[in-house]
C-alpha positions as CSV (number, residue, x, y, z in Angstrom):
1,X,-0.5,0.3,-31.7
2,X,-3.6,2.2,-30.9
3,X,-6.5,1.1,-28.2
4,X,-8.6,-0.7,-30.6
5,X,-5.9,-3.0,-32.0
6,X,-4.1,-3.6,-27.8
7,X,-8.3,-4.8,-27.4
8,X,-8.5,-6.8,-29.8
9,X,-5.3,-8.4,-29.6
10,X,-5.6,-9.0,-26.1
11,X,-9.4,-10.5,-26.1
12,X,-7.5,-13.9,-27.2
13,X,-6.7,-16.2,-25.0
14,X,-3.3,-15.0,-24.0
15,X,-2.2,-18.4,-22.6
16,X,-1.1,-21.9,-23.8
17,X,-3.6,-24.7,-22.1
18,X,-1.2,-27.0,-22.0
19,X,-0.7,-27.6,-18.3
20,X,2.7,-29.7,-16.9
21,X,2.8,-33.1,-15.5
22,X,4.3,-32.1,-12.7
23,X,2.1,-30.9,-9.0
24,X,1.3,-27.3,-9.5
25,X,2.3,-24.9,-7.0
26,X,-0.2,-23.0,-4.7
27,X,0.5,-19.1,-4.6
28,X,-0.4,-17.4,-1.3
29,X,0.1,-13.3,-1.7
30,X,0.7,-11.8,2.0
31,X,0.0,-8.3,1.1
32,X,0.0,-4.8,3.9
33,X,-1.2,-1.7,3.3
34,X,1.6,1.5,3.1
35,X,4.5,-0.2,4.7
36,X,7.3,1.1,4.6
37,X,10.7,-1.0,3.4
38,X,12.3,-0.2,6.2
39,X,10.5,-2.0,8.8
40,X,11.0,-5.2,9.0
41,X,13.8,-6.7,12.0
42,X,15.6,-9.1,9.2
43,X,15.7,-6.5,6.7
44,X,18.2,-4.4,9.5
45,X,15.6,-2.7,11.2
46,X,16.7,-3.8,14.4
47,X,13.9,-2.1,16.7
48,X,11.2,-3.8,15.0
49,X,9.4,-6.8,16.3
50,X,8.8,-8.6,13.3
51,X,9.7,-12.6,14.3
52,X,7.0,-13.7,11.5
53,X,8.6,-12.0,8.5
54,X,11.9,-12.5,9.6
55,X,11.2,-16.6,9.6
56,X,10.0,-16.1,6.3
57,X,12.5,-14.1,4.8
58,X,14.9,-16.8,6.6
59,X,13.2,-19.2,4.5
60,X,13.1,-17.8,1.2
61,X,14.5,-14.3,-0.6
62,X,14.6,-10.8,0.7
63,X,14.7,-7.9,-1.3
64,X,16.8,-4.5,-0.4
65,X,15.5,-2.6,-3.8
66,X,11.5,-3.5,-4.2
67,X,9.7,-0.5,-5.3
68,X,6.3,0.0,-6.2
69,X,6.2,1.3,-9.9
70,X,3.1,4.1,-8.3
71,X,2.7,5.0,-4.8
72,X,-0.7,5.0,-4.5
73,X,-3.3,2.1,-3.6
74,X,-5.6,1.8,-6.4
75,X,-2.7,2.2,-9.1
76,X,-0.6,-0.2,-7.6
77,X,-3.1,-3.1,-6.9
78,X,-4.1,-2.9,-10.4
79,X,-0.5,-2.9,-11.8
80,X,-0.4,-6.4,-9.3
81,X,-3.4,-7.7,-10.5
82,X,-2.5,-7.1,-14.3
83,X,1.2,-6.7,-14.5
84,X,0.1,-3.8,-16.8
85,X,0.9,-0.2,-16.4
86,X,-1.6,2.8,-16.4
87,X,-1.1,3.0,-19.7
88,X,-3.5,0.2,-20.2
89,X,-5.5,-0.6,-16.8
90,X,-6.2,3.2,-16.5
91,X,-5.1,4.4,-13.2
92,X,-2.4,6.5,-12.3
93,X,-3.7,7.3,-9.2
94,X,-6.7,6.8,-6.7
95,X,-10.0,7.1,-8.8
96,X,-13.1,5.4,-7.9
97,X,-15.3,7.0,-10.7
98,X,-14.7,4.3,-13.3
99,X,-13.6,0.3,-13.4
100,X,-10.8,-1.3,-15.1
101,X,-11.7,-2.4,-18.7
102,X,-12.8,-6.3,-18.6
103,X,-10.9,-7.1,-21.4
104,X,-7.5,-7.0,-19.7
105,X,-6.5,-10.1,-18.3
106,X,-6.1,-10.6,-14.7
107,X,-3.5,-13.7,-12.7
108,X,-6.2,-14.8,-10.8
109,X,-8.1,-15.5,-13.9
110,X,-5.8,-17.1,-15.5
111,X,-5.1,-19.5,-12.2
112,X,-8.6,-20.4,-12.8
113,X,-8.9,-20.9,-16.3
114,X,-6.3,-23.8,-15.2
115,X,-7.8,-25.3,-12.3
116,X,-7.0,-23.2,-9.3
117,X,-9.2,-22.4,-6.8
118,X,-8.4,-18.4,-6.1
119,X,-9.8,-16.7,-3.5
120,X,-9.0,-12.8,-2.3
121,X,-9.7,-12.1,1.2
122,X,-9.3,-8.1,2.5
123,X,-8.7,-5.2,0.7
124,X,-9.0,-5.2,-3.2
125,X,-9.7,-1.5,-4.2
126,X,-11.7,-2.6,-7.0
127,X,-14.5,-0.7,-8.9
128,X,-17.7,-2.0,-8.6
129,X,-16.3,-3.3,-4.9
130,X,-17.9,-6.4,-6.0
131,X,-16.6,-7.1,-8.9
132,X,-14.2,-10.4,-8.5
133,X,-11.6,-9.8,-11.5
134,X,-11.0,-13.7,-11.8
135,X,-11.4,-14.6,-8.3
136,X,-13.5,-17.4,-7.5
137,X,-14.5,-15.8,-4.3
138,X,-13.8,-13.2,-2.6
139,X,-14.3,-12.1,1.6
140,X,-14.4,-8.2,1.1
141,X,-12.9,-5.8,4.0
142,X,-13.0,-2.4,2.2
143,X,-12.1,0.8,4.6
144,X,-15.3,2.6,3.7
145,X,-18.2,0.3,2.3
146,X,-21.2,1.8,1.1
147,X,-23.9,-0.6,2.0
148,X,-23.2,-3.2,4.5
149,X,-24.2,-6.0,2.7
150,X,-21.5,-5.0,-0.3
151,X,-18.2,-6.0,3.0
152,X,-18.1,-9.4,4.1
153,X,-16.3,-8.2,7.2
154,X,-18.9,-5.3,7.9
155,X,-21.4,-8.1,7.9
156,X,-19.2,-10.3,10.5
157,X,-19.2,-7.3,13.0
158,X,-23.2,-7.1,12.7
159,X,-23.9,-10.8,13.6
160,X,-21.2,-10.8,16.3
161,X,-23.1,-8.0,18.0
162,X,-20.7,-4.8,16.6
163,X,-23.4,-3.2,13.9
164,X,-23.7,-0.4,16.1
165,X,-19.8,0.2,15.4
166,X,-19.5,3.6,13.2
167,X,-15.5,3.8,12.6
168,X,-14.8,0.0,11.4
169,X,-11.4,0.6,11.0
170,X,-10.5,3.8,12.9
171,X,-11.8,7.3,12.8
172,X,-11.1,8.9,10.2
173,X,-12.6,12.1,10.6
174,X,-10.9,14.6,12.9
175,X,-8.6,12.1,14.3
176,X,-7.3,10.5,11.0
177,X,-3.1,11.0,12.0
178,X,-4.1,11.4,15.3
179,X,-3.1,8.5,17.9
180,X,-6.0,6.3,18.5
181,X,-7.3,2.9,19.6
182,X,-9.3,0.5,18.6
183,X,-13.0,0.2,18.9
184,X,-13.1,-3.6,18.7
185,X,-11.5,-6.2,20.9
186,X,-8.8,-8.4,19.1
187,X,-10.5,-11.2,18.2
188,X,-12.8,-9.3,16.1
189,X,-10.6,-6.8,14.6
190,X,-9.9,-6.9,10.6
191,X,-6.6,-8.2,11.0
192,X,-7.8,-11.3,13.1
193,X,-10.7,-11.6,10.3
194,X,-8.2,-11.7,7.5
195,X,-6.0,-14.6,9.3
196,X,-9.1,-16.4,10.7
197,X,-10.6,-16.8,6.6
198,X,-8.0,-17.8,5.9
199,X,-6.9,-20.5,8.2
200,X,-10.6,-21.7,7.3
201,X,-9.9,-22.2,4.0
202,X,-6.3,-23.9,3.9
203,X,-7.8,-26.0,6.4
204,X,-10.2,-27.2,4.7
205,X,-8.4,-27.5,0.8
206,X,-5.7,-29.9,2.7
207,X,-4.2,-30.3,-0.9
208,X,-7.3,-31.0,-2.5
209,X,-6.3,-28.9,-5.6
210,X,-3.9,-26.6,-5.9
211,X,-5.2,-22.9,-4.8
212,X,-3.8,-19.0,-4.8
213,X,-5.1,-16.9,-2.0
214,X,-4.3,-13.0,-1.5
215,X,-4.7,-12.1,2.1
216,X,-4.2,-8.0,2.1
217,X,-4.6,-6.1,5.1
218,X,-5.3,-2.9,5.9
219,X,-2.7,-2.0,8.3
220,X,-0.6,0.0,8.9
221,X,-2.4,2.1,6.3
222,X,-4.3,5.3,9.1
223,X,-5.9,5.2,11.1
224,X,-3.9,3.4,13.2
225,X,-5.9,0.8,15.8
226,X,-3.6,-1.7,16.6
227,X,-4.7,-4.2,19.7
228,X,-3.9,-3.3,23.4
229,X,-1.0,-6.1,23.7
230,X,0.3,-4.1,20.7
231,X,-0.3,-0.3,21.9
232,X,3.1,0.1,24.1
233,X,5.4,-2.3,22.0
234,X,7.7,0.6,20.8
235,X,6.7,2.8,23.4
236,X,10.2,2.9,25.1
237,X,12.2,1.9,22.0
238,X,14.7,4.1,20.3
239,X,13.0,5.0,16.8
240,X,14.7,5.9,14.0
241,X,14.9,9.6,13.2
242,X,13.4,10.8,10.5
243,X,14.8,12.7,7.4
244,X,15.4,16.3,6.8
245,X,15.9,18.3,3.4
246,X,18.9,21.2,3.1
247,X,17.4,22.5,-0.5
248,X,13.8,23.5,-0.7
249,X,11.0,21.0,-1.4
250,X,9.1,19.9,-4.4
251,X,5.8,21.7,-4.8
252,X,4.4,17.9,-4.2
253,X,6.2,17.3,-1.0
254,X,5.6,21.2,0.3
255,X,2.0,20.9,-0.3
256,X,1.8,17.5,1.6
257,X,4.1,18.6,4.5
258,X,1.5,21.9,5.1
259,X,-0.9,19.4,6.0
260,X,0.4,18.2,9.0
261,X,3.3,20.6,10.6
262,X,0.9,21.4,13.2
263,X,0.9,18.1,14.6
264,X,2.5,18.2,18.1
265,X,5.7,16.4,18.5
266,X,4.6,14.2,21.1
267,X,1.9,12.9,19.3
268,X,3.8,12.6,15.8
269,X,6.0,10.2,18.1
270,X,2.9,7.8,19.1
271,X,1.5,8.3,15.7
272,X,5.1,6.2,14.7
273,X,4.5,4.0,17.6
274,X,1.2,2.9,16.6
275,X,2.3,2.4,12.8
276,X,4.7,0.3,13.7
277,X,2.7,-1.7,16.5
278,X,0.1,-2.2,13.5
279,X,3.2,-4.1,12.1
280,X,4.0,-6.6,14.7
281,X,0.3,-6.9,14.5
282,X,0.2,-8.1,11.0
283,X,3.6,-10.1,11.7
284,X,1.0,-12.1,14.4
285,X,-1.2,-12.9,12.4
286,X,1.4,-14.0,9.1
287,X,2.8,-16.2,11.5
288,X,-0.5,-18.0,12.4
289,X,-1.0,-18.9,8.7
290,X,2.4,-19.9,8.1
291,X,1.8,-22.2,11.4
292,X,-1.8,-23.6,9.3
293,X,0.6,-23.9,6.1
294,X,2.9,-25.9,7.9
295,X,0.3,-28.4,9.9
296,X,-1.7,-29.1,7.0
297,X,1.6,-30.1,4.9
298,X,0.8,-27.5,2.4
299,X,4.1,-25.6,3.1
300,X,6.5,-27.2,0.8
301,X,4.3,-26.9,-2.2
302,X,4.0,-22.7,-2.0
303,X,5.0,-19.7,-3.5
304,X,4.8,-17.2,-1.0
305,X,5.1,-13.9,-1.7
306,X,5.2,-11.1,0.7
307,X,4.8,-7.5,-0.1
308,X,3.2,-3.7,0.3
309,X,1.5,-1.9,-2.6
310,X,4.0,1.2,-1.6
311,X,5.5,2.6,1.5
312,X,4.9,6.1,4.0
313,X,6.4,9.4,4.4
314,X,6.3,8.9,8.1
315,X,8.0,12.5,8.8
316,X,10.4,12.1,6.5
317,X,10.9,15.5,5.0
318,X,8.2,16.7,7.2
319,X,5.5,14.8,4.9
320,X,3.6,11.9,5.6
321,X,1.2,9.2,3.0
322,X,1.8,8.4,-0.3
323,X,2.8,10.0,-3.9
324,X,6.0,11.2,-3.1
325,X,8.8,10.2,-5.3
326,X,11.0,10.1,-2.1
327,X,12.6,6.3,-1.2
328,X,10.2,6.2,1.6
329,X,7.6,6.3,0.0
330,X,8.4,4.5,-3.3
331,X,10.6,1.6,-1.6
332,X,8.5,-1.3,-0.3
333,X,9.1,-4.6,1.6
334,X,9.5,-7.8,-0.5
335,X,10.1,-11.5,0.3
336,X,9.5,-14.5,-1.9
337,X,10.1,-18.1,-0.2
338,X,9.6,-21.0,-2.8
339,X,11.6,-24.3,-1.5
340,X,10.7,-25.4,-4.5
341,X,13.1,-22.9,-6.7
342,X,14.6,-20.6,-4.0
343,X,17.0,-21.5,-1.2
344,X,16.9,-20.6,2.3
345,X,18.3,-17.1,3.7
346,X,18.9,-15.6,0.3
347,X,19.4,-12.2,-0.2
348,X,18.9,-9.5,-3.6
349,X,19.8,-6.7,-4.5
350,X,18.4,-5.9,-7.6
351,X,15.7,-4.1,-8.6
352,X,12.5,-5.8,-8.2
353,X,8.9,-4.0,-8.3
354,X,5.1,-4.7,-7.9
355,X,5.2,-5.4,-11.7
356,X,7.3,-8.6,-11.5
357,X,4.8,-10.6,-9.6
358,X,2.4,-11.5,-12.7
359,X,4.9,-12.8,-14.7
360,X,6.3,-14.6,-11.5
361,X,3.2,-16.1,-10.7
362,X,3.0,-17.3,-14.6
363,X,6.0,-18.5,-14.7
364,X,6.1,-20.5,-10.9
365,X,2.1,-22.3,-12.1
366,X,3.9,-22.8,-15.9
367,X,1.4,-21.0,-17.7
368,X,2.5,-19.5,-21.3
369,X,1.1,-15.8,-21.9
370,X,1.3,-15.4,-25.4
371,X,1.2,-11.8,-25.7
372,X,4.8,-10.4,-26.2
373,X,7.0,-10.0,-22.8
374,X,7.1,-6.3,-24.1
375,X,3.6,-6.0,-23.1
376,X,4.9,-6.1,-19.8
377,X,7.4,-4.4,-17.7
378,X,7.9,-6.6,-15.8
379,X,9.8,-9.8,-15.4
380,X,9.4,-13.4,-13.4
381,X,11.5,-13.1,-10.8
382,X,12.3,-16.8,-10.0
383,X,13.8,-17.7,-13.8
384,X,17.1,-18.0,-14.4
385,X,19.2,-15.2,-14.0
386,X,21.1,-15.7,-17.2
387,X,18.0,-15.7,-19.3
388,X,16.2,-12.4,-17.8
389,X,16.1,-9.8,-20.1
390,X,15.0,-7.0,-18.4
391,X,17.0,-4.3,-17.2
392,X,17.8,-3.8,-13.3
393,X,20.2,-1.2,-13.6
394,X,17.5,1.3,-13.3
395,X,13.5,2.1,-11.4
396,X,11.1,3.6,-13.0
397,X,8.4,5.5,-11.1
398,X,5.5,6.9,-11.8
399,X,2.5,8.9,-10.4
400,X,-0.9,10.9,-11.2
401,X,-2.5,12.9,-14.3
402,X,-2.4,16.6,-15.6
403,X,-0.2,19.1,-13.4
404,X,-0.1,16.6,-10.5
405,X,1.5,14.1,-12.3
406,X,5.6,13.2,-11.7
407,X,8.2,10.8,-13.2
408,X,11.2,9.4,-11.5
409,X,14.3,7.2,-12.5
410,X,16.4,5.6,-10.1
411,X,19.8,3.9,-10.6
412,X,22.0,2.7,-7.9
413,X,24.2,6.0,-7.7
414,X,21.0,8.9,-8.4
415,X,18.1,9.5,-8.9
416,X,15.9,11.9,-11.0
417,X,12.8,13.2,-10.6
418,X,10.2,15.1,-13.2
419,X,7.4,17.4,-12.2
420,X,4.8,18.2,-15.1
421,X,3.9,20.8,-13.0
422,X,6.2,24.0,-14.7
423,X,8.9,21.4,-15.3
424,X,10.3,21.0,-12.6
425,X,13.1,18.8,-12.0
426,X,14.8,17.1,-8.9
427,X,18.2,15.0,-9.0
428,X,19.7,13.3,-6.1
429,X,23.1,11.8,-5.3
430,X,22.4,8.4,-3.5
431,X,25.6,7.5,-3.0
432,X,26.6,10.3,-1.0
433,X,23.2,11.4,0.1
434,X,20.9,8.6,0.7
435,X,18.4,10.5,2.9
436,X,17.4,12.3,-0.6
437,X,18.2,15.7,1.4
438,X,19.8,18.2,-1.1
439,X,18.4,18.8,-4.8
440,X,21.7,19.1,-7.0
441,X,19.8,20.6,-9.6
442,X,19.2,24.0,-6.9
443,X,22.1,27.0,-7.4
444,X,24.8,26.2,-9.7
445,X,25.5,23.0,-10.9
446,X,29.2,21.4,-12.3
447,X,29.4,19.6,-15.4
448,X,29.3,16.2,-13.7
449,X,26.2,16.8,-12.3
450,X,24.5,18.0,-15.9
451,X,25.9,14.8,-17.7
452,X,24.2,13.1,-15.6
453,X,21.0,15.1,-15.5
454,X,20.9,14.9,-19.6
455,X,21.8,11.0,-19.3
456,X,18.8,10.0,-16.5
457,X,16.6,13.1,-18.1
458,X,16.7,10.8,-21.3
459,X,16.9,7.4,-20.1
460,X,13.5,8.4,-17.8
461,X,12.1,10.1,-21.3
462,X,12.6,6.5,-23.0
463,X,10.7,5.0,-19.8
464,X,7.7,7.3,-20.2
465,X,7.5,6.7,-23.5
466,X,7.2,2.9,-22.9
467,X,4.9,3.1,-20.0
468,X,3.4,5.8,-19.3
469,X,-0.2,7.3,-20.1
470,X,-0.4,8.8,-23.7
471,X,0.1,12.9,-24.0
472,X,3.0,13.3,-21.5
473,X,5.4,13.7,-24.3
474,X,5.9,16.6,-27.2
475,X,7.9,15.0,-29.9
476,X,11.4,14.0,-27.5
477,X,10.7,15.9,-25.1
478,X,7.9,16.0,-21.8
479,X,5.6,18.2,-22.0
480,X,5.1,21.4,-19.0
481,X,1.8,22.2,-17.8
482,X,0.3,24.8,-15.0
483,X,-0.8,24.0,-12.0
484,X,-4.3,22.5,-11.6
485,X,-6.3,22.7,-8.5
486,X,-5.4,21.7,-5.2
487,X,-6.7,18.6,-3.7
488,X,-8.2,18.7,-0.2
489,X,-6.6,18.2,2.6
490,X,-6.7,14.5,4.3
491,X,-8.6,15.5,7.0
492,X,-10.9,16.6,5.5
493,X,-12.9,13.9,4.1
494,X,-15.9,12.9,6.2
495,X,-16.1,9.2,5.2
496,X,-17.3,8.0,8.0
497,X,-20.0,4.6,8.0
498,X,-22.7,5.9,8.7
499,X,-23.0,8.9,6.6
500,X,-22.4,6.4,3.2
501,X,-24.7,3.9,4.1
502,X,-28.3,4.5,2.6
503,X,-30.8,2.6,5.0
504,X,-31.9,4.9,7.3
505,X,-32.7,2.1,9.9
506,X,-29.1,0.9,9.9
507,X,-28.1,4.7,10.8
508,X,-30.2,4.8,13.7
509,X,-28.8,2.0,15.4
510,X,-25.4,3.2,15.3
511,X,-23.1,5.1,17.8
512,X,-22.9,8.9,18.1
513,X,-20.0,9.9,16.3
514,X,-19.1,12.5,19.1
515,X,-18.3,9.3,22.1
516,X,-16.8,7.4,19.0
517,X,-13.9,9.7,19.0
518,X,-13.9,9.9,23.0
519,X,-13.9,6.2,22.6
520,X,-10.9,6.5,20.6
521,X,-9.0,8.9,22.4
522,X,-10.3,7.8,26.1
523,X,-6.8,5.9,26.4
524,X,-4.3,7.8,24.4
525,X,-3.9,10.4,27.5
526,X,-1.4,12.9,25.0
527,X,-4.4,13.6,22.8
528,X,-6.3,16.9,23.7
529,X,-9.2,17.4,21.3
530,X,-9.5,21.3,21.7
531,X,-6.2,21.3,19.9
532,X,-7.3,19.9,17.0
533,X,-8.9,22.0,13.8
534,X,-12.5,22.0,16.1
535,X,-13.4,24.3,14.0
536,X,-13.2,22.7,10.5
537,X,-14.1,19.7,11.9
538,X,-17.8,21.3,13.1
539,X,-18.6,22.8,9.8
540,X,-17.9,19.8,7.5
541,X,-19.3,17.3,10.0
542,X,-22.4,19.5,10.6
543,X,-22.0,19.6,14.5
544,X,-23.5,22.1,16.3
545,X,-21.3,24.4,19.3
546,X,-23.3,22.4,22.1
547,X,-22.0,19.2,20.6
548,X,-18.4,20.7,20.3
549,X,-18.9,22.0,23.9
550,X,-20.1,18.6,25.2
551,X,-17.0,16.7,23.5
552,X,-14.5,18.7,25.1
553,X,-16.2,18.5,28.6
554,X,-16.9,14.7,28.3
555,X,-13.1,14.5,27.4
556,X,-12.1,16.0,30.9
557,X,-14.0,13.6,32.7
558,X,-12.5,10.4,30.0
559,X,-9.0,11.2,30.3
560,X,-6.8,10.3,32.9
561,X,-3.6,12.6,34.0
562,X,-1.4,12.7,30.7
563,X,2.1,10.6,31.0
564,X,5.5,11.3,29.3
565,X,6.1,10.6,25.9
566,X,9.7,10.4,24.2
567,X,10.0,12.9,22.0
């Protein structure tokens, strides 16, 4: 079928209005940025302090195999949001250049085509910011706003006295995997603003109509600010060590991994400290709105769903971020607790992915897409089992355009990985090698290992043929391409504020960027600034030596004498 018919088709109303008898369910969508699956206490990460999601995975359904279907945040929200593919909503990666077609159909417009009230409060990544994709309203916290009046929670800092604030959410710049602390006291930090809306709002619906409300924060996503009562949580705790590789590494994971071996150990360590204290930050803050879900007897009625849109290197492999197709990186946290239709304490290990939640949502609220269920790849994941239909033996992954782009198919036992880049191929034996650390397909290879290559290369062919952007494939086979230019490094970018915003007035009255960073670094007493790239920093930033000169002296005076840190 070719664009103009899937438009046309889809510009219907791809629902049955017939609505049940019976009370309709409210959806609430807990949602964190990056996190990785392996942090959460109930899940068998024992060192985490995680007393929130571990109640609520007590309560309902955790999942041991969620994956996002692409690791990387605009992608993933939008496969979320549509249970669509790239295929169709148009992002395969992060791209802010252009907006999601309107005629694709979204669940929170659907919700309120039948009488929900939906409201998204946080992070949306969607382009125009503005734009509300179904939502009835929406409170905006966006990492780097363009115009304060466009971020409901930039506004919020301004009248509470913070609009001199530069780095809402962290620096960025210079200090962007760096530890660092916050700028803002608790109470006023984004995730206190996300929990605060929303205890606002379920207190004042009290079961007035039924409602879905996304809460998606930005954390643990860097920089990394968590509160002081958060700072030290893991600070003397035993943390997990991270993964090596015996065979050489993708070109992907290679390039990513150059970006940051210069990091010194002891900081790398409080760089993990702080992620996972941005955790049990979150965890605070779910529990206070499953306490206001609770008092206002809206509990019993709601799907809860808790997720990540993907996970985080964190060192493993020596790389860090996103767009990896490492477990890492593609495996995410995933709890679903409906009294209603899911029993307490239940465990699964299936594959589940980012895709399932539209038709789950559908499917809990009883409304009736009538667009084919082959439209989507996904699958409710609170029907019967006996009547599901999709296939759980295997994970498809995808990620990114031209020379950058990658495919990966993941079964129990292996998993198999395709580069567009030259063709390059990765295969991995899970069972024996869950850490992902040695490439069978490098040297010689038996003839176990090449049935299996052929049998995953072709069962991951068949996936990308379903789901994955048009001119990957060359009759049956996928198509090899050379490599395109490389994307800058992280640190890099120079997002900062006050260099997007426009009014020239609203620059004025902000902080110098320079005692921003002191600010952030004044407490973390490892950090030494004249061992970071100073001199990178200076030419994209547009500093001049005296400023560099002044930072590093103002520094000395700042910091107090530097303590051990585990290494």
């Amino acid at each position: 079928m070719d664009g103009s018919q899937e438009t046309d088709t889809l510009t219907t109303l791809p629902y049955d209005r017939t609505d049940s008898e019976t009370e309709k369910p409210n959806i609430l969508i807990l949602m964190t940025d990056q996190q990785r699956h392996d942090s959460i206490s109930a899940g068998g990460a024992d060192f985490m302090h995680t007393p929130q999601l571990d109640r609520l995975a007590a309560s309902g359904r955790l999942y041991s195999n969620a994956f996002t279907p692409i690791p990387d945040g605009m992608p993933a929200r939008h496969n979320l949001l549509t249970g669509l593919t790239g295929k169709t909503h148009g992002y395969t990666e992060n791209n802010r250049t252009f907006g999601m077609p309107g005629w694709i159909y979204t669940y929170p417009q659907l919700l309120s085509d039948h009488g929900y009230e939906t409201i998204s409060i946080g992070k949306n990544q969607f382009v125009p910011p503005r734009r509300h994709r179904g939502y009835d309203r929406i409170h905006l916290m966006e990492p780097h706003p363009e115009f304060r009046e466009e971020d409901d929670y930039a506004v919020y800092l301004k009248k509470q006295g913070y609009g001199h604030i530069l780095n809402l959410h962290g620096c960025e710049n210079l200090l962007y995997h760096i530890p660092q602390n916050s700028l803002l006291p608790e109470e006023h930090q984004g995730d206190s603003w996300i929990a605060d809306r929303a205890l606002d709002f379920l207190e004042t619906n009290r079961g007035r109509h039924p409602w879905m409300m996304k809460l998606s924060w930005l954390s643990p996503h860097p920089p990394q600010t968590p509160a002081r009562r958060f700072t030290d949580l893991y600070s003397e705790k035993e943390l997990p060590a991270t993964l090596k590789s015996t065979t050489p590494l993708s070109h992907a994971a290679d390039r990513n991994a150059g970006m940051f071996r210069n990091i010194p150990s002891a900081w790398f360590r409080r760089y993990r400290e702080l992620y996972y204290s941005s955790i049990s930050q979150v965890d605070y803050n779910i529990g206070r709105v499953l306490d206001c879900l609770e008092d206002t007897d809206q509990r019993r009625n709601t799907l809860i769903i808790f997720l990540s849109d993907h996970g985080d290197m964190l060192g493993d492999h020596d790389c860090m971020e996103k767009g990896l197709p490492y477990d890492s990186c593609t495996r995410i946290p995933l709890i679903l607790s409906y009294p209603e239709k899911i029993d307490p304490g239940e465990k699964n290990s299936d594959f589940a992915d980012l895709n399932d939640i539209f038709p789950t949502i559908m499917d809990a609220t009883g409304i009736k897409i009538s667009y084919t269920t082959s439209r989507l790849p996904g699958e409710s994941l609170i029907k019967d089992k006996k009547s599901m239909k999709k296939d759980r033996s295997i994970q498809y992954v995808e990620y990114g355009s031209g020379s950058r782009r990658w495919i990966s198919l993941r079964t129990n036992n292996y998993k198999f990985n395709y580069y567009y880049r030259e063709g390059r191929e990765e295969l991995f034996n899970l069972k024996d090698d869950p850490a992902e650390s040695r490439n069978l397909l490098f040297g010689s290879q038996d003839e176990t290992v090449k049935k299996v290559r052929e049998n995953l290369r072709s069962r991951l062919l068949e996936q990308e043929r379903l789901w994955g952007p048009d001119g990957c494939l060359n009759e049956d086979n996928f198509i090899s391409l050379e490599e395109s230019a490389e994307l800058p490094a992280l640190t890099g970018r120079y997002p900062v504020f006050q260099n997007k915003i426009k009014d020239p007035r609203e620059q004025n009255r902000m902080n110098g960027f320079v005692d921003e960073v002191l600010q952030c670094v004044e407490k973390e007493s490892i950090v030494e600034l004249e061992q970071l790239d100073l001199e990178k920093w200076q030419k994209e930033g547009g500093l001049s030596d005296k400023q560099i000169r002044d930072l590093l002296v103002k520094e000395k005076t700042l910091k107090p004498t530097p303590k051990k840190t585990p290494e």
